[in-house]
N, C-alpha and C positions, 0 to 999 in steps of 0.2 A: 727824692719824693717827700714833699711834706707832712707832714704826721696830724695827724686830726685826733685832737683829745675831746669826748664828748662832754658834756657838762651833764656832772651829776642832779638826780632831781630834788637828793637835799645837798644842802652844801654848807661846809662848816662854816661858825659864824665868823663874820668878814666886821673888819674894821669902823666902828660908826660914829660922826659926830656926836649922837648923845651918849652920857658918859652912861656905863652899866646900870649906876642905881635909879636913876630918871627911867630907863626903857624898864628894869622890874617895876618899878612903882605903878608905870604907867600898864603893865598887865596884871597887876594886884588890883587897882582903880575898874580894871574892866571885866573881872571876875565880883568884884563886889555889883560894879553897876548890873551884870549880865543877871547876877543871881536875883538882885529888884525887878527887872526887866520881868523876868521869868516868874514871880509872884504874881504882879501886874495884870502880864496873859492868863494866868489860870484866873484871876479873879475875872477878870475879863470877860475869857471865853466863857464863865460861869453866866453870866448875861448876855448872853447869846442862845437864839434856839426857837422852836416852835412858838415857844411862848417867852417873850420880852423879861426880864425882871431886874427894876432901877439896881445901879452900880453902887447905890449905898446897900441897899436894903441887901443883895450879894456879901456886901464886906461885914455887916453886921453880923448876917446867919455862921460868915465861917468863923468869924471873931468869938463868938458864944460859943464853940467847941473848943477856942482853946483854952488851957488847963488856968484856974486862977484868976481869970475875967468874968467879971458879972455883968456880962452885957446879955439887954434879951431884946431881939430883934423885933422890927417894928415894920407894919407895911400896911398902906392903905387901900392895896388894889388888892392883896394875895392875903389868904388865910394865913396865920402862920404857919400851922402843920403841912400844909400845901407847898407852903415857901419850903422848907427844911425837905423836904419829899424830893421834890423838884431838884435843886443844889446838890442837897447829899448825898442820897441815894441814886439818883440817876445823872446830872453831872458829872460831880464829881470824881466819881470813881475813872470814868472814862478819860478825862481832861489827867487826871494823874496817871494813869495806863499809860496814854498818850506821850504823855513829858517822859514817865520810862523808857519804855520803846524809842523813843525817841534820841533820848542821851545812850542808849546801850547799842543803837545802832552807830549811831556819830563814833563812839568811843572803838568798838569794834575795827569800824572803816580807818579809824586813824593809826589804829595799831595793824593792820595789815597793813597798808601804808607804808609805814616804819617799817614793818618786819622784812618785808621782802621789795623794797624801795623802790614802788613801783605805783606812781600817781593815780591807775585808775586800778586799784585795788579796792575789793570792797566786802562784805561780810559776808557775803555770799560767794567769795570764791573758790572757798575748797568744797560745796556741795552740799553747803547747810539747806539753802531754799528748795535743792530738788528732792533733800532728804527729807525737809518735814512737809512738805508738798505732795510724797508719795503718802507716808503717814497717814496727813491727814484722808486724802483721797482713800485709802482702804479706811480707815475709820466711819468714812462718808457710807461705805459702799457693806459694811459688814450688818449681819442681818440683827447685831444682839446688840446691847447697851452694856455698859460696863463703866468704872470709873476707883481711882485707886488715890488716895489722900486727895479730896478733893479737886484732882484733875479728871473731868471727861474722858471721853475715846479721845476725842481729834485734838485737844491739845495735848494728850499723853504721850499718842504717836504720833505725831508732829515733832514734841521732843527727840523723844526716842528717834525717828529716821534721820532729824537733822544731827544729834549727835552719833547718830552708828556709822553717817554719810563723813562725817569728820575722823571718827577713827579709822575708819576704814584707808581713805585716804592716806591718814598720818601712817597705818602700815606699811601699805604698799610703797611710800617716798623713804621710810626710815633703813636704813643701808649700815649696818657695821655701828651703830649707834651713832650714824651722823645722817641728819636731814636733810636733803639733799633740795633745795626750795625751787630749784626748775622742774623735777621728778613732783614734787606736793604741789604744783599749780597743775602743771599737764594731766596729772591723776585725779585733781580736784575735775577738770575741767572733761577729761575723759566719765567717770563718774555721774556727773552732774547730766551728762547728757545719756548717758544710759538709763538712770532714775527720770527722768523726767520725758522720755518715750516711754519707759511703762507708765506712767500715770497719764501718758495722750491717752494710749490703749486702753486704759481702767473709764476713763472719762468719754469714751467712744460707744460705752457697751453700759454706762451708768444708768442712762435713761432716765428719773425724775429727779433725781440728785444734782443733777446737773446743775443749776441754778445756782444750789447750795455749795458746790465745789468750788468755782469760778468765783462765785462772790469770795468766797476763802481765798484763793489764791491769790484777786486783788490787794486783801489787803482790807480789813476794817476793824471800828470797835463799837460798832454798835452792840447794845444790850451788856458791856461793861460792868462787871461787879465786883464789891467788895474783898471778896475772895479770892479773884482772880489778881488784884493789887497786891494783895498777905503773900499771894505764892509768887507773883513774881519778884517782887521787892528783894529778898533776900538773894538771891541770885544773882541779880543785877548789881545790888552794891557791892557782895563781895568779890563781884567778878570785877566793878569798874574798880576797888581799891586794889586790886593786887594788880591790873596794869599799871597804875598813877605809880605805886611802887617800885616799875619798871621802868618809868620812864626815862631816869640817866642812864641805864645798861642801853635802852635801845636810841638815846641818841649818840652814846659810842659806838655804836653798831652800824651807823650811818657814815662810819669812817671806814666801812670793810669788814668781813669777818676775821679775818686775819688781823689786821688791827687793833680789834677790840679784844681778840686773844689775849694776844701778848700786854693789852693794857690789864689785864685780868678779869676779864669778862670771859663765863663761863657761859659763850654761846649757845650751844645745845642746850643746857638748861631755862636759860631766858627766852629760848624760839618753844621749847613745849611748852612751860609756863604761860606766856603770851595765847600760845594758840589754844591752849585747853582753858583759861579763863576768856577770849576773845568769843570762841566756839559756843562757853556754858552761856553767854549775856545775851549772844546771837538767840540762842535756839531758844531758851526764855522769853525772849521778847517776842517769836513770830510764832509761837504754841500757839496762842492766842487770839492774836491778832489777823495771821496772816504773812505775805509776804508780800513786805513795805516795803518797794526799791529806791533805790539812787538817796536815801539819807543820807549813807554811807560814804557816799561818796562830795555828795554838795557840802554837806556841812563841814566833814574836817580840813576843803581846798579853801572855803573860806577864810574859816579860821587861819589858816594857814597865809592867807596872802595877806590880812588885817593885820594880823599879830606875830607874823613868824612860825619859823618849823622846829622853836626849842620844844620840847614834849614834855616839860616840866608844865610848861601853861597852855602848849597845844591840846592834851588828851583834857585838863579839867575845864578847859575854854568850849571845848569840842559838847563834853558834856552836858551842859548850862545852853550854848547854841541850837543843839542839838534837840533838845527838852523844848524850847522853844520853836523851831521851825514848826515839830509833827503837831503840836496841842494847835497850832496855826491852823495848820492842814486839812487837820480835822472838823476843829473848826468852819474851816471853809467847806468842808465835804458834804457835811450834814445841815449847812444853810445856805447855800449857792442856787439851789434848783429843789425848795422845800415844795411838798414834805418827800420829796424823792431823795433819796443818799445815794451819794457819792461814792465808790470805794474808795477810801483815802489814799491805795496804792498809784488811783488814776491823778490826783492831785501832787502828789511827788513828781511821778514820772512826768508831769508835763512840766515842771517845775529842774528836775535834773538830765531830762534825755537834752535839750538847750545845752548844760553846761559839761555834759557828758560829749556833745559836740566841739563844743570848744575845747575841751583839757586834748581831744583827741588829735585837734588842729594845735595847739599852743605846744604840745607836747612828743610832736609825733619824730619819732628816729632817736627820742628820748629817753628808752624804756629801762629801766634796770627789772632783772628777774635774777 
């Protein structure tokens, strides 16, 4: 009888006409161009909106913020104070929310990805979305206000559910101090749908809240502020630097667990570390926002089919791409059908359930867990 070996869905790297330092140079060139790219769109989508405002007089206003430059902006339609109002305060904080969220969910999806080798993995699988989803819906529904370093109710508990929804989890899979990644997906997955039938039932008996749930659980950033950038910024980066810092242990890891043992990889430690920096960047970016689907999952197969599945350039590729798609998105959410908004969640999902179809057809009898 012949023996059928499946093909892994990473696979070490194979022999290639161009020689090693051509193919670095050529993912160094597109981290430089991606991170331009990525400037571009935020000045961009800056000139975009209810109201028009010229792509100079955009670069001028942000230019005069930065440190050292005596530039003072000049416009012949818009006050200045108006201009600077407009841009600072209400753009841009949202457009950089945006590119956050953005990059923390790409980075996230790509490190599940990796960790448990499994192509349609995504930020939301161990039960983060149902966790800060229940959150925030009791925050919605509680009768008092409250709020603790600068976070509200609903992005508080929204944290809070989505990371109790991850430890929780990481208990019940963790076995004899070894993690068992069939046990943490089933229990992510067991979980996730226990959390998110009490929140049908919560949303069944809400009554005028409703509106205000729904639109949350989409997915948006309208009303965007200052404050809410300060808080999530710090999370977010330190959560994407300490995976980038992981990223040769887990493409060892991509050879097996056993494997990467014996090559001196201290698997257990790199699978919590992974998941508990992966988990903090997740539940940071959707406190606020929402629960934004399929980034996760579109942005790191792209990357991934352009550039390769090294994770030395995949995760900071993923990041930069990443940051770009949502500022896109949004963009498009909130002037597609003005002055009506979008939830931005609905601009993904049509954008990745397409590609969530095909990875399921390109990939299917494929799965590693």
């Amino acid at each position: 009888m012949a023996h059928v070996i499946s093909k892994p869905f990473y696979e070490p790297a194979s022999q290639s006409i161009i020689p090693y330092p051509l193919r670095w140079k050529g993912k160094a060139y597109a981290l430089v161009g991606l991170a331009g790219l990525l400037l571009a769109v935020i000045i961009f989508a800056t000139t975009v909106g209810s109201v028009h405002i010229p792509f100079s007089s955009c670069f001028q206003v942000l230019l005069s913020r930065v440190p050292f430059l005596q530039i003072a902006p000049s416009s012949s339609t818009f006050d200045i104070a108006i201009l600077n109002t407009i841009i600072l305060d209400i753009r841009l904080p949202r457009i950089l929310l945006a590119g956050l969220v953005g990059a923390a969910l790409a980075v996230a999806g790509a490190t599940y990805q990796g960790l448990f080798r499994n192509p349609l993995a995504d930020p939301y699988l161990l039960g983060v979305a149902s966790g800060a989803g229940l959150g925030a819906t009791v925050a919605f529904l509680i009768p008092f206000t409250f709020s603790w370093m600068r976070f509200g109710a609903i992005p508080l508990l929204a944290f809070i559910g989505g990371m109790g929804a991850v430890a929780v989890v990481y208990s019940v899979a963790r076995v004899d101090k070894t993690l068992q990644k069939t046990t943490l997906i089933l229990a992510g997955v067991a979980l996730g749908a226990f959390l998110s039938s009490i929140t049908s039932y919560l949303m069944t008996i809400c009554g005028e809240e409703l509106h205000g749930i729904v639109f949350w659980l989409l997915g948006g950033l309208s009303l965007t502020k200052w404050a809410e950038i300060w808080i999530v910024l710090p999370c977010v980066v330190a959560g994407v630097i300490v995976i980038w810092l992981h990223a040769r242990p887990l493409n060892v890891m991509q050879l097996g667990e056993e494997q990467a043992q014996q090559l001196g990889i201290n698997v257990e430690r790199v699978k919590l570390v992974l998941l508990g920096a992966a988990t903090l960047i997740t539940s940071a970016a959707v406190c606020f926002t929402g629960l934004i689907g399929f980034v996760g999952i579109i942005v790191p197969h792209t990357v991934r089919l352009i550039w390769g599945q090294d994770h030395r350039f995949l995760l900071p590729l993923s990041t930069l791409v990443g940051g770009i798609f949502l500022i896109l998105a949004d963009t498009l959410a909130h002037t597609l059908f003005q002055p009506t908004e979008i939830p931005v969640g609905v601009i993904t999902a049509f954008c990745g359930a397409p590609f969530f179809l095909y990875l399921l057809r390109r990939k299917k009898g494929g799965y590693f867990f």
